[in-house]
C-alpha positions in Angstrom: -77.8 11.2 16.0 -76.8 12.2 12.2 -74.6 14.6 13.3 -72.6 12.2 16.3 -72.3 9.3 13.2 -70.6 11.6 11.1 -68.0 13.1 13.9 -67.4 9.6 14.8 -67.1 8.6 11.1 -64.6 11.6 10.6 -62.3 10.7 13.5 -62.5 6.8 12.6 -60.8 8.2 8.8 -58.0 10.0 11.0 -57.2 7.6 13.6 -57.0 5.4 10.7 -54.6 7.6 8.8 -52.6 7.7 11.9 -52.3 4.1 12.3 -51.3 3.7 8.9 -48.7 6.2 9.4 -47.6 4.7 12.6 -47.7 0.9 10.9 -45.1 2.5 8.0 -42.9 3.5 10.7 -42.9 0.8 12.7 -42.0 -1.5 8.8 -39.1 1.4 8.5 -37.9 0.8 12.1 -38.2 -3.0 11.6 -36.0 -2.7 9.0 -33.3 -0.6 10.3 -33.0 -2.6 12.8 -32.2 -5.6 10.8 -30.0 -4.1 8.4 -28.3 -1.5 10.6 -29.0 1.1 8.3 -31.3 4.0 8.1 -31.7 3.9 4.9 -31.2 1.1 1.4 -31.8 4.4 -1.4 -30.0 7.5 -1.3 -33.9 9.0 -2.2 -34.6 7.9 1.2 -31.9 10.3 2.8 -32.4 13.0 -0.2 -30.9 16.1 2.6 -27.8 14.1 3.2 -27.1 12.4 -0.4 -24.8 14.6 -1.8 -22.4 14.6 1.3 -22.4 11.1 1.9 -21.6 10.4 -2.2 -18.7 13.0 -1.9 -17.5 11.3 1.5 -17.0 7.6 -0.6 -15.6 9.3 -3.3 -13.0 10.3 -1.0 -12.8 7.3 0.8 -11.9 5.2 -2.9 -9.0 8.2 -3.6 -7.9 8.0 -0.4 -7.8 3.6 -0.1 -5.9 4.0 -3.6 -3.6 6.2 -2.5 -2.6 3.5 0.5 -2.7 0.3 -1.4 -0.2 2.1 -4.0 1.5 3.5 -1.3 1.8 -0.1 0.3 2.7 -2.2 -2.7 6.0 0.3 -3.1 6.9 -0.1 0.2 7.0 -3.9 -0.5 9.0 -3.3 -3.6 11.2 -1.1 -1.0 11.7 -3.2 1.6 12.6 -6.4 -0.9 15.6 -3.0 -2.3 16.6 -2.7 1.1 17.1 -6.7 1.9 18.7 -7.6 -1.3 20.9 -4.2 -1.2 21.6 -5.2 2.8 22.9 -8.4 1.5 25.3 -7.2 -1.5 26.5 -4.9 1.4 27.4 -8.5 3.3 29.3 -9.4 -0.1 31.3 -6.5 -0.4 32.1 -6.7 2.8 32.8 -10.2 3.0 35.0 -9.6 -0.3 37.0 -7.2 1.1 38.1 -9.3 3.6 39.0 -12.4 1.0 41.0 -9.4 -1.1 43.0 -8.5 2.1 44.1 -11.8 3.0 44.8 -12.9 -0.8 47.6 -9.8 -0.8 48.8 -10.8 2.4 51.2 -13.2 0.2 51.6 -14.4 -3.7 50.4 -17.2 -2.9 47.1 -16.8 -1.1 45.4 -15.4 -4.2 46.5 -18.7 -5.8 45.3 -20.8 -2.4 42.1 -18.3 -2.2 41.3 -19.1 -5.3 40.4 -15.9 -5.7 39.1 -15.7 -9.5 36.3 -18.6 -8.8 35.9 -16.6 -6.0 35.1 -12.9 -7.6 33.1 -15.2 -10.2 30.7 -16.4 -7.7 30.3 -13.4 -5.9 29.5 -11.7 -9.2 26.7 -14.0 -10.1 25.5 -13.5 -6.9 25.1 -10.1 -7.1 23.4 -10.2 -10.9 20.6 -12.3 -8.9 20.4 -10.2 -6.5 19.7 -6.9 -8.9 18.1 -8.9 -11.1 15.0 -9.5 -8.8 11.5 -8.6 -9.9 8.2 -8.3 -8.1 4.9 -9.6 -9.7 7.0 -9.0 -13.1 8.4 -5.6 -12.2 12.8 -5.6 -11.9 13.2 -3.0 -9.3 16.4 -1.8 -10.5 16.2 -0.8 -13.4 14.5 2.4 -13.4 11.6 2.5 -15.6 12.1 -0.4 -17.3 10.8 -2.6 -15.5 10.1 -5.4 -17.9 13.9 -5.7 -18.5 16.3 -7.2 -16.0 18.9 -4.7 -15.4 22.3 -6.8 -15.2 23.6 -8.7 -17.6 26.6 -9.9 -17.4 27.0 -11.5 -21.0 26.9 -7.6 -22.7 29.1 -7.5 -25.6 30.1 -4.1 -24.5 30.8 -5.0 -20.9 34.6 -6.3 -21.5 37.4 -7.4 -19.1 38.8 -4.3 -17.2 41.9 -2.9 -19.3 45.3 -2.1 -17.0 45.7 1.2 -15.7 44.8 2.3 -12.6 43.1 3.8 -11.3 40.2 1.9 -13.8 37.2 3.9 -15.0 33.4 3.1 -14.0 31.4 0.6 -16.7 27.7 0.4 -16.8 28.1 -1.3 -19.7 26.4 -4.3 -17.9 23.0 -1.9 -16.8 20.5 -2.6 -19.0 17.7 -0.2 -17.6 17.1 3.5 -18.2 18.3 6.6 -16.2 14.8 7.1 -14.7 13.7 8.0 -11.2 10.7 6.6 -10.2 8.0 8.8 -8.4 5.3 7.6 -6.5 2.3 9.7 -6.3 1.9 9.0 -2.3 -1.0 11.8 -2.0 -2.4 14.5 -3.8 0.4 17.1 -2.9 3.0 14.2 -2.4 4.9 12.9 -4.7 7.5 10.6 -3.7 11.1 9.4 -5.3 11.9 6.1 -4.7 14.2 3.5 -5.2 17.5 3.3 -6.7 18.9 1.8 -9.6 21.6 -1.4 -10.6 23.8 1.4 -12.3 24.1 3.5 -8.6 27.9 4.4 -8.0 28.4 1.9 -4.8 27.1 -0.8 -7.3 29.2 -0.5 -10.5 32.0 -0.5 -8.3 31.3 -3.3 -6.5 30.7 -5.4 -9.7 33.9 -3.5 -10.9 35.9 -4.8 -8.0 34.4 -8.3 -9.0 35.0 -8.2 -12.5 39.2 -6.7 -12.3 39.7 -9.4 -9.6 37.9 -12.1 -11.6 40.1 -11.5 -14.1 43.1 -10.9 -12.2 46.4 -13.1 -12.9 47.2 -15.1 -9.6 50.5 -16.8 -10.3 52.5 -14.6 -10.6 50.4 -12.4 -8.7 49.2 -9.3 -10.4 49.3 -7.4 -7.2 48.2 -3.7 -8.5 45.4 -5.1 -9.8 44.4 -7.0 -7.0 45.3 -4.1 -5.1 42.3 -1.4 -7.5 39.8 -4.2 -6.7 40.2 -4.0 -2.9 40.1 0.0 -3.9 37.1 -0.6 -5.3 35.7 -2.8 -2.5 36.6 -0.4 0.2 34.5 2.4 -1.9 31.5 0.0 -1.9 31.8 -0.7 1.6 31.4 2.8 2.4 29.0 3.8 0.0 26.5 1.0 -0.5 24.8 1.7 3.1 24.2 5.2 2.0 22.0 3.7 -0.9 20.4 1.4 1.7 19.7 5.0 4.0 17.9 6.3 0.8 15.7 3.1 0.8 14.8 3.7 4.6 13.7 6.9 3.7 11.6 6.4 1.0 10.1 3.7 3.1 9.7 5.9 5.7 8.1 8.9 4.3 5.1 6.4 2.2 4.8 5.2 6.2 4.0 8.3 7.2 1.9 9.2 4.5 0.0 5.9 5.1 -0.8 6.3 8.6 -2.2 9.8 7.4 -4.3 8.3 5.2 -5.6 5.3 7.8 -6.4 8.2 9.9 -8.5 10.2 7.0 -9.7 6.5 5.9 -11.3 6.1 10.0 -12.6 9.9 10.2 -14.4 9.5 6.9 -15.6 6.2 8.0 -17.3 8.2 10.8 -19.0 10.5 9.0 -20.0 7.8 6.6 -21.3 5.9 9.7 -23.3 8.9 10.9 -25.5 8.9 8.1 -25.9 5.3 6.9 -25.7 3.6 10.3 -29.0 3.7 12.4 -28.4 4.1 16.8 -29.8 0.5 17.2 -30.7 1.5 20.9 -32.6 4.5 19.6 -34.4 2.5 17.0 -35.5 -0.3 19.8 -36.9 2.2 21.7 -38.4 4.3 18.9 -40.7 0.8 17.7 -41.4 -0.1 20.8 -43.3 3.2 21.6 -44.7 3.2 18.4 -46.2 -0.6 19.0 -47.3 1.1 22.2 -49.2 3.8 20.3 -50.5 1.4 17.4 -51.9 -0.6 20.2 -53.7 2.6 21.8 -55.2 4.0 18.2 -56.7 0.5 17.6 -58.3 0.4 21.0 -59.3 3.5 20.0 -60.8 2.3 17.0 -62.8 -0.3 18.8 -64.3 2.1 20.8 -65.5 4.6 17.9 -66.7 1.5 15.8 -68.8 0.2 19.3 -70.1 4.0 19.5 -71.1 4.5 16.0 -73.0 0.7 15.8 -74.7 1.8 19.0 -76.1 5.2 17.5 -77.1 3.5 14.3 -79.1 0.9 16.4 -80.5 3.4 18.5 
């Protein structure tokens, strides 16, 4: 009888351990389930801890790399609208210039000084624009805006033609910017107030803003429809370089979305728990908590009998 209490006693103390165990992982399972995760401490997933730090270390390089990369597209694509619509005013002033040499007195009618004088200020606005306190043409100084108008050293056009370039009126530097798109891409981008199709636009301006109209200083009417017809034909090429820039940063973003969602996997594969497979998993261990206890009850009944008896 001794010797029956104490085998029952012993296998009571290991179904007992078992259901312990079993209770633990059913709490773990519980848990898993509610948070979606298989685990809340790295300690808790000690064989996969170093790769899954590494993997979110690249997933913050590689989300900086596309929020830079997406706030100089934005700064970009504001270059390419304001640069598409001082395209529309050299255009448009090419036009005025031809039909105010059509006769002496359609420069007078055209009023073609207030004319130039508008379109000027127009296009000082227009390079003058910042972004969250950045001027975007003016190279890397982006604190200062990069037209003005007023310079002492930016005086009226002198006769002679044909007239030499001024950049008196750029006050930026002669810097490229470079965006660092991805580790082994480094981008140039944008363009500055000071770009050849510019200053001769604003040269065109500035000669036919202060052109003489009656009589009609035809030559010099004459260089700033030159001028105009240069900045036709060269102004898109700066908006092509835009494109480009914006295209290339595109690309380099959807490379990065595409790292970003393949790291997310991996990322997934060791946080995330297969909910399906962790239903299943409690409810066979319920099953087999359920068993050991009935099991339990049996071996206490046993042992009370052979103490009775």
């Amino acid at each position: 009888m001794i010797s029956s209490t104490v085998s029952n006693l012993a296998q009571e103390t290991k179904l007992l351990g078992r259901i312990f165990d079993t209770q633990k992982q059913i709490l773990d399972t519980q848990n898993q389930i509610s948070t979606q995760k298989v685990a809340v401490r790295y300690s808790e997933i000690a064989s996969e801890s170093d790769r899954l730090v590494n993997l979110k270390t690249s997933q913050e390089r590689i989300d900086r790399f596309s929020q830079n990369n997406q706030q100089v597209i934005q700064r970009l694509r504001t270059m390419e609208l304001h640069t598409s619509q001082i395209f529309d005013i050299a255009s448009d002033f090419r036009i005025l210039l031809i039909s105010a040499l059509n006769t002496d007195e359609n420069a007078s009618n055209i009023a073609v000084n207030a004319e130039a004088t508008n379109r000027l200020e127009m296009m000082s606005g227009l390079l003058n624009v910042d972004m969250e306190g950045r001027y975007l043409f003016s190279g890397m100084q982006t604190g200062t805006p990069p037209v003005d108008l007023n310079d002492p050293n930016f005086l009226t056009p002198p006769i002679g033609y044909p007239s030499s370039a001024d950049i008196n009126y750029y006050q930026g530097d002669s810097a490229i910017l470079t965006a660092h798109a991805d580790d082994n891409l480094d981008v140039s981008y944008g363009v500055r107030a000071d770009a050849p199709g510019f200053e001769k636009l604003i040269r065109a301006l500035h000669i036919a803003q202060t052109t003489t109209t009656s009589p009609l200083d035809r030559a010099r009417l004459e260089e700033a429809l030159r001028l105009s017809e240069e900045a036709v034909n060269e102004i898109p090429d700066i908006r092509t370089g835009i494109g480009g820039s914006i295209k290339t940063l595109d690309l380099a973003n959807k490379i990065h979305i595409d790292a970003l969602l393949q790291t997310q996997e991996s990322v997934n594969g060791i946080e995330n728990v297969d909910i399906a497979a962790a239903i299943t998993k409690l409810s066979n261990d319920q099953l087999h908590l359920e068993a050991s206890f009935m099991v339990l009850a049996r071996l206490s009944s046993l042992s009370l009998i052979n103490f009775l008896r």
